[in-house]
C-alpha positions as CSV (number, residue, x, y, z in Angstrom):
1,X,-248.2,202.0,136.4
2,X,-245.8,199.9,134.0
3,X,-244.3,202.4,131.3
4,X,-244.6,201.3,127.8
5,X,-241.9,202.0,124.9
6,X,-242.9,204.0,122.5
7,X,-241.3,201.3,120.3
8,X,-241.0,197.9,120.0
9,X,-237.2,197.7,118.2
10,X,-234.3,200.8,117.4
11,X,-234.8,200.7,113.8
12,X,-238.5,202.2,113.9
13,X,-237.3,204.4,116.2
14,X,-234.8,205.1,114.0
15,X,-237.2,206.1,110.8
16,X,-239.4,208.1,112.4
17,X,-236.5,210.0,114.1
18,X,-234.8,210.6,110.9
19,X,-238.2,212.3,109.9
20,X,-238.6,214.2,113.0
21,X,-235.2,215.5,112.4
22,X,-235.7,216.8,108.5
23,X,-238.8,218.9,110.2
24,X,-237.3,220.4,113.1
25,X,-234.1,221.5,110.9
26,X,-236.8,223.0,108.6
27,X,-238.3,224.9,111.6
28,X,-235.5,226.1,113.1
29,X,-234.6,227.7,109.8
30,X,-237.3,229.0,108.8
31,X,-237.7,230.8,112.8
32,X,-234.2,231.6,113.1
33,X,-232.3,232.3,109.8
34,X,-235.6,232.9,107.7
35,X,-237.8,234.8,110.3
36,X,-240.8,233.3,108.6
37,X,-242.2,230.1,110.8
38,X,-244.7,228.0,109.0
39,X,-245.3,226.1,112.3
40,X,-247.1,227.4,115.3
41,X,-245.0,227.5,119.1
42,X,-247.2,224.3,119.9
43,X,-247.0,222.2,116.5
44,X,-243.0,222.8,116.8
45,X,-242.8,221.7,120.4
46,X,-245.1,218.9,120.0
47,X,-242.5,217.4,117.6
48,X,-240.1,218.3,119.5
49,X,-241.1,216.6,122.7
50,X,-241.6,213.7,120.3
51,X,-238.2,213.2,119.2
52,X,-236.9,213.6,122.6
53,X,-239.2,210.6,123.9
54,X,-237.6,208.6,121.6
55,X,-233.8,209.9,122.2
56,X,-235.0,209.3,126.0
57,X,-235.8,205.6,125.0
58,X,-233.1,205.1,122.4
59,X,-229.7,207.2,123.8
60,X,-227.5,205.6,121.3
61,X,-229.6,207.6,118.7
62,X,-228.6,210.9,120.2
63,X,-224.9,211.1,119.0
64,X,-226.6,210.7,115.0
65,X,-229.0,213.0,115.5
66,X,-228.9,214.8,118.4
67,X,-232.2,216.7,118.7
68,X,-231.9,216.8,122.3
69,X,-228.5,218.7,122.2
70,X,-229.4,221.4,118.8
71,X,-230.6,224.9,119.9
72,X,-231.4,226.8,116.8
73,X,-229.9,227.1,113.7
74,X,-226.3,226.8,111.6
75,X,-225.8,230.3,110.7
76,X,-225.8,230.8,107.0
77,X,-226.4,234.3,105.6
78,X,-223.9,236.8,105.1
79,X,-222.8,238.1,108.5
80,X,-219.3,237.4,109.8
81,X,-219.7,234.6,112.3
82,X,-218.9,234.6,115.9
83,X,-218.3,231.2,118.6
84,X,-220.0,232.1,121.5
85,X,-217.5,232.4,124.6
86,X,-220.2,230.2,126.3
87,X,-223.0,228.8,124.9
88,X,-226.1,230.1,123.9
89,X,-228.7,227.5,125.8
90,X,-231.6,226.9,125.1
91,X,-235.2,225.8,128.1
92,X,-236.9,223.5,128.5
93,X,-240.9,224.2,128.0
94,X,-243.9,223.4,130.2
95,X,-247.5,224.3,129.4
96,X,-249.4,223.8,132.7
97,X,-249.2,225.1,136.6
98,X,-248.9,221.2,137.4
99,X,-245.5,220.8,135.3
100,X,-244.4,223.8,137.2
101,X,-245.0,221.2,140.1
102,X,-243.0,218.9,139.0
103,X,-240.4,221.1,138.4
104,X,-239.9,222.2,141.4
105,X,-240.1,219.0,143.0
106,X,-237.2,217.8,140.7
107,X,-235.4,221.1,142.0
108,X,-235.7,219.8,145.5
109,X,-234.7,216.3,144.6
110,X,-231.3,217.3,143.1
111,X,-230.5,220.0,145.8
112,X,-231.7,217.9,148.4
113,X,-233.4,220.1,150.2
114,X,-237.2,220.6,151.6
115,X,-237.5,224.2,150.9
116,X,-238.9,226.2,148.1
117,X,-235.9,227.8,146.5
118,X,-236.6,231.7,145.3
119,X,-237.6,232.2,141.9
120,X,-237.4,234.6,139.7
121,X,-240.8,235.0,137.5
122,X,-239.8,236.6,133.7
123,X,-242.3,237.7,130.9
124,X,-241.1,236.1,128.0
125,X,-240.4,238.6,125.2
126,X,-240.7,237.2,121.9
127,X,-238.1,238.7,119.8
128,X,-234.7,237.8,118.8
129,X,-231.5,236.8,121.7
130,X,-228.4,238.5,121.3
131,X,-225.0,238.3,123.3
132,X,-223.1,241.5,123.6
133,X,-219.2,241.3,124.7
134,X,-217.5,243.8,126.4
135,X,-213.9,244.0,127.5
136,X,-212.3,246.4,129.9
137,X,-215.8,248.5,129.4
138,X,-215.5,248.7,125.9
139,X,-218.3,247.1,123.5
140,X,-216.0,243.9,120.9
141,X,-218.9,242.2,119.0
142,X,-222.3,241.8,119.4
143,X,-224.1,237.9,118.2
144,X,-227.4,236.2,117.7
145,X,-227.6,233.0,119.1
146,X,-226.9,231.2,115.8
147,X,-227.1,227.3,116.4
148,X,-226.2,228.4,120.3
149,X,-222.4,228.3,119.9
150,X,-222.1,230.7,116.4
151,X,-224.0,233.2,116.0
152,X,-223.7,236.1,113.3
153,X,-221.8,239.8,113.9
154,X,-224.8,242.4,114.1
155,X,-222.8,244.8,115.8
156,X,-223.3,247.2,113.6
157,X,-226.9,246.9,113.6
158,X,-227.4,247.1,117.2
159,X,-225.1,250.0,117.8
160,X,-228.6,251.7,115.7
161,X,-230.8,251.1,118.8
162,X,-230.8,253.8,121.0
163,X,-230.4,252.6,124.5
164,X,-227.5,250.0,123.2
165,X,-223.8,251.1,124.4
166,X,-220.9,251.0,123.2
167,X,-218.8,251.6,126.2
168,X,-220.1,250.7,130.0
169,X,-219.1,252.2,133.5
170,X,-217.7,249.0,134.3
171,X,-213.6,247.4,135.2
172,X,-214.8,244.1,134.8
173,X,-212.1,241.7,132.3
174,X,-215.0,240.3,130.5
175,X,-218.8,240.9,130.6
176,X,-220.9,239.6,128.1
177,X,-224.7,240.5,128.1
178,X,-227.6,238.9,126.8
179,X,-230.9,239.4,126.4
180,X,-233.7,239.9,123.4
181,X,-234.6,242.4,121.1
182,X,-238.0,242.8,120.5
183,X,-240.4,245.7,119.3
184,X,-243.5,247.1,121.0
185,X,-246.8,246.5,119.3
186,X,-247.6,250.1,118.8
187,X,-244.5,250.4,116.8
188,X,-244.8,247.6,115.2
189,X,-248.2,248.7,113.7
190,X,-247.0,252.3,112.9
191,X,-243.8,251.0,111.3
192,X,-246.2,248.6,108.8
193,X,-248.3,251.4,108.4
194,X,-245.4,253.6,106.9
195,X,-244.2,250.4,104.8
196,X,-247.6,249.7,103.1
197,X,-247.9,253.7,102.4
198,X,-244.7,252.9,100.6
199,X,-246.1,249.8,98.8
200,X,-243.3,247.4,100.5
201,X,-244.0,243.8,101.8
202,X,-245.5,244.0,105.7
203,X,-244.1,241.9,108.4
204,X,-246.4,239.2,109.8
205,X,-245.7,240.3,113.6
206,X,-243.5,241.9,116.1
207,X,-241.2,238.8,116.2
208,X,-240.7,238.4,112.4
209,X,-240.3,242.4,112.3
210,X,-237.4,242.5,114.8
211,X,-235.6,239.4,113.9
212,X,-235.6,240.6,110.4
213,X,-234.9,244.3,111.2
214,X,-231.9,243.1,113.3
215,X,-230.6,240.7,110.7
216,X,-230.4,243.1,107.8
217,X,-226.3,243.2,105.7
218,X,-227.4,247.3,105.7
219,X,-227.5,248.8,109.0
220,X,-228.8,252.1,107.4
221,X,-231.9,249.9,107.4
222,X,-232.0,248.7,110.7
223,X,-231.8,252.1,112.2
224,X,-234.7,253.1,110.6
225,X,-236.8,250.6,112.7
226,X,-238.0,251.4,116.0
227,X,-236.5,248.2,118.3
228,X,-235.7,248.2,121.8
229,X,-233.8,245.5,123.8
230,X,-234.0,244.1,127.3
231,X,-231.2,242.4,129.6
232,X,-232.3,239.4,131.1
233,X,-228.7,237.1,131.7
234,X,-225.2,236.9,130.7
235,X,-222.6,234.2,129.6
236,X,-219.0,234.7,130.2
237,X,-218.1,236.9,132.8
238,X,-214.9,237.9,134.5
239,X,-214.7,238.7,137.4
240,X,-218.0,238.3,138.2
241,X,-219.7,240.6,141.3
242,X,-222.8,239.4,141.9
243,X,-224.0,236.2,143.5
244,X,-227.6,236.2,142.7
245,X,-230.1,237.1,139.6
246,X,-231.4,240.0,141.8
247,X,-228.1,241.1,142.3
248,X,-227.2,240.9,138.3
249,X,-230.4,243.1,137.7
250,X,-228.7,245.8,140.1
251,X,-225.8,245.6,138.5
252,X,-227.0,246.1,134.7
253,X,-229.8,249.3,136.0
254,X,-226.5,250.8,137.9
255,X,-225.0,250.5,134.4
256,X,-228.0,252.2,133.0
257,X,-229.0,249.3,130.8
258,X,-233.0,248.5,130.1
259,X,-233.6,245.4,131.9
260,X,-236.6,243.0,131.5
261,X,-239.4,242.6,134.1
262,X,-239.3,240.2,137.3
263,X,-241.2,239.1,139.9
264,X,-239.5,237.4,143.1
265,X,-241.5,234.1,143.9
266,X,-241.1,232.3,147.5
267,X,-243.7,230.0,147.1
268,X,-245.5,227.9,144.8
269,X,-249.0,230.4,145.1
270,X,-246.5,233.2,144.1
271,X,-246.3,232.1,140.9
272,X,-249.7,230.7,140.5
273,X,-250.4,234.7,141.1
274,X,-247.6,235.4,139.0
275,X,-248.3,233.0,135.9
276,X,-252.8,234.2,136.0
277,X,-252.0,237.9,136.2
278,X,-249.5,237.9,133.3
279,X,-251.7,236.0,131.1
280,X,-255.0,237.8,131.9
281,X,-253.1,240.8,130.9
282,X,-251.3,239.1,128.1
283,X,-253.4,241.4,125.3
284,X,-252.6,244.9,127.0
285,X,-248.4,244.5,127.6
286,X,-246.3,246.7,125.2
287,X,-244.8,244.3,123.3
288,X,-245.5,240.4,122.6
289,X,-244.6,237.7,125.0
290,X,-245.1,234.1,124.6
291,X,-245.1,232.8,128.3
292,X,-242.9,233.2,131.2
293,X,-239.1,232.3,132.3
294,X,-238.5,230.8,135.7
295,X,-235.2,230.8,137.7
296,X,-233.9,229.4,140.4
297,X,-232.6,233.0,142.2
298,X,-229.1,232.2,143.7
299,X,-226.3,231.4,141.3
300,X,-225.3,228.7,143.7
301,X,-227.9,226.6,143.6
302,X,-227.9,227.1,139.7
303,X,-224.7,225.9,139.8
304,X,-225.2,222.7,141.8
305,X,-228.1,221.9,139.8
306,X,-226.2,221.9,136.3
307,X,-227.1,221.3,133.3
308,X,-229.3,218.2,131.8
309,X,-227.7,217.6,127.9
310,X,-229.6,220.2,126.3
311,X,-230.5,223.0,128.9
312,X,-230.4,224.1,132.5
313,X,-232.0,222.4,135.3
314,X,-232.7,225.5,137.3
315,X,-234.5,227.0,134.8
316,X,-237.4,226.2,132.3
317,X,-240.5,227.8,130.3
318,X,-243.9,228.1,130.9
319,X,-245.4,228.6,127.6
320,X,-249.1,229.9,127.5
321,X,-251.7,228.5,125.1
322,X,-252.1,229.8,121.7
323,X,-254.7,232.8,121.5
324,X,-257.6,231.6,119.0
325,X,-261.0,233.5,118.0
326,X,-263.5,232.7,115.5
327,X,-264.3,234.2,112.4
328,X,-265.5,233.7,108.9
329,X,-263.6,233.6,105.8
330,X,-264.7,236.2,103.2
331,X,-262.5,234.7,100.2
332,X,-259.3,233.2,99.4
333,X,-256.6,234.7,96.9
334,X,-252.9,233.7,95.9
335,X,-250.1,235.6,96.9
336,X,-246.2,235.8,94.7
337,X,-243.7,235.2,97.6
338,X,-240.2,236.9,96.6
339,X,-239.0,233.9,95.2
340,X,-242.2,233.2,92.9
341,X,-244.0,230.9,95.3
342,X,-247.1,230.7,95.0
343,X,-249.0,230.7,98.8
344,X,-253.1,230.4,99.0
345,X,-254.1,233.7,101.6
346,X,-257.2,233.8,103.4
347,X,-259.3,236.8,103.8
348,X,-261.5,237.0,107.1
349,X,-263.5,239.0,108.7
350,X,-261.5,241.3,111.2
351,X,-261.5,239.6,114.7
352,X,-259.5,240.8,117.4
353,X,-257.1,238.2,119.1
354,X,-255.3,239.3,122.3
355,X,-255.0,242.9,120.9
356,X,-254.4,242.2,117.5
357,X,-256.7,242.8,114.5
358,X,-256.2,239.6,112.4
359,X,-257.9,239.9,109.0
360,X,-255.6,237.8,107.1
361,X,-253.6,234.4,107.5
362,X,-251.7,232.0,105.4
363,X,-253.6,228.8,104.4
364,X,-250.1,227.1,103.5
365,X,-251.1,224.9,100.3
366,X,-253.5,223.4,98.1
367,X,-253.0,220.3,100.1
368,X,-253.6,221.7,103.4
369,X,-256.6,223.8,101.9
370,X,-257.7,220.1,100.4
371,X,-257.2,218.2,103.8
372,X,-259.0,220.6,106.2
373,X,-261.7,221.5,103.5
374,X,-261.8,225.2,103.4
375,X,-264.2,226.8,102.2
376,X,-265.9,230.2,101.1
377,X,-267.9,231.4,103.9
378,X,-266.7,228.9,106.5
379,X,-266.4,229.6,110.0
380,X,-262.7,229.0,111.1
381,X,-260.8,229.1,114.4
382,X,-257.9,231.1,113.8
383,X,-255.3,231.0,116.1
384,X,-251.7,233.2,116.9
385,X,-249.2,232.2,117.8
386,X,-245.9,234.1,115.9
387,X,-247.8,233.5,112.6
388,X,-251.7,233.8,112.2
389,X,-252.7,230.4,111.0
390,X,-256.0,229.1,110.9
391,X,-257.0,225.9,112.2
């Protein structure tokens, strides 16, 4: 079948680039500086997908704007800031067992090669990355991921949590870990809970709660929060001992460190299995995960396969769908943000939606309330995914 271009010349392209651009900046700080999204996982990626078509079609575009190589956001609150040793990367999404596929089929392209390389299977924990550096054993600096090559100095913060160390049992030069920290959903309930008793603002779920616990100037406050962390990866490393992702998970449980959950995949059935019994049991894991993490196993073959111009090729993300119930809306009230804006609230009647009891979500505007004519005792589809926003 003949491809067709998206567009016919550069400077259409152009415009609606430009305007792709202004809303994905918005996004990313509002999810990573802000921890307050007003776009679902699957509104954000559709746009982004978007404006990489078009960088795809138009590569002298990239350089202006360069959507294709931003992960994140420029740090601007008031942490000290840290340059990553190594970069911060970012996946590449897929939402279907069929990309997967194709994936895989790529893999084998580039390596040349017949056989289904081993992969490692990952829940996907939605909370907040971090990098912790360690030198000789001793702890330096820990940093979020920032725009992917600055992040901001929470040491302090995460020295609060704890199974976090500040020394390891290790000779290694240089070791830097990274993983997420997230909070379980039992917490995260308890932990609103105490901070309605006390008649302070609720956070919207576990994602928001941890970023925002994680990222406060007053580390008094963060230790008051309940967050846990998992090791999943690390950046720069020096020597470094192990030659496969196995391996490094032996390596970080000999050093005592909580490490994230993984399933070793030899086949393409394995994580078919994999991918339906994670997301059948999506509602009932601890803590909040938004899809699933595959990697190509040996660090050889990662290494061969390098790195496309904005993440890795031996390794991408299989987002699941956005959980959505029905329910009817009960009434709709204004609610005074912080800063004095004013943002329409719906009131519904309680539904459950994996796990969570949802009885309130933001409506955004008076435009969008206008546009989608909400109503009163209308039945609406809400859906979750890291905000409650019905559609």
């Amino acid at each position: 079948m003949k491809n067709i271009s998206l567009f016919f010349d550069i400077e259409e392209a152009e415009k609606e680039l430009k305007t792709l651009s202004k809303k994905i900046k918005k996004a990313n700080e509002e999810y990573f500086l802000k921890d307050a999204p007003s776009l679902t996982d699957s509104e954000y990626d559709s746009l982004k997908k978007r404006a990489l078509k078009i960088e795809e079609q138009f590569p002298e575009l990239i350089r202006k704007y360069g959507i294709s190589k931003n992960v994140g956001a420029k740090v601007k609150s008031g942490f000290k800031k840290i340059t990553h040793a190594t970069p911060m990367i970012s996946l590449d999404n897929i939402f279907s067992l069929e990309a997967f596929s194709d994936f895989i089929q790529r893999l084998r392209k580039n390596l040349q090669q017949d056989v289904f390389p081993t992969i490692i299977a990952e829940p996907k924990l939605d909370g907040i990355g971090f990098s912790a550096r360690y030198e000789k054993g001793k702890l330096i600096h820990v940093a979020t991921r920032g725009d992917g090559k600055i992040g901001e100095d929470i040491t302090e913060n995460m020295k609060t949590i704890p199974e976090f160390k500040m020394s390891l049992q290790t000779d290694l030069d240089v070791l830097e870990l990274r993983g997420e920290v997230y909070l379980n959903k039992k917490d995260f309930f308890e932990m609103n809970q105490k901070l309605t008793e006390k008649g302070k603002k609720i956070f919207s779920n576990p994602r928001n709660a941890a970023a925002g616990s994680l990222r406060q100037l007053d580390s008094k406050i963060t230790a008051t929060r309940p967050l846990k962390f998992a090791v999943y990866t690390w950046g720069e490393v020096s020597p470094r001992p192990w030659k496969t992702q196995t391996e490094f998970f032996d390596f970080a449980k000999h050093l005592k460190l909580p490490i994230n959950l993984f399933t070793i995949c030899k086949n393409e059935k394995d994580i078919e299995n994999v991918y339906h019994k994670l997301e059948e049991n999506r509602a009932t894991f601890p803590c909040d995960i938004d899809g699933i993490v595959y990697k190509v196993n040996e660090i050889a073959l990662q290494e061969q396969l390098g790195m496309t111009a904005r993440a890795p090729r031996w390794a991408i993300a299989h987002k699941f769908p956005a959980e959505h119930a029905q329910t009817q809306l009960k009434n709709i009230r204004i609610q005074v943000g912080r800063t004095g804006v004013l943002t329409p609230v719906a009131d519904l009647e309680p539904v459950n939606i994996g796990g969570v009891l949802v009885s309130h979500a933001t409506l955004h505007n008076a435009d969008e309330i206008a546009r989608k004519d909400i109503r009163i005792g209308d039945t609406l589809l809400v859906e979750r995914s890291g905000d409650v926003i019905p559609k």
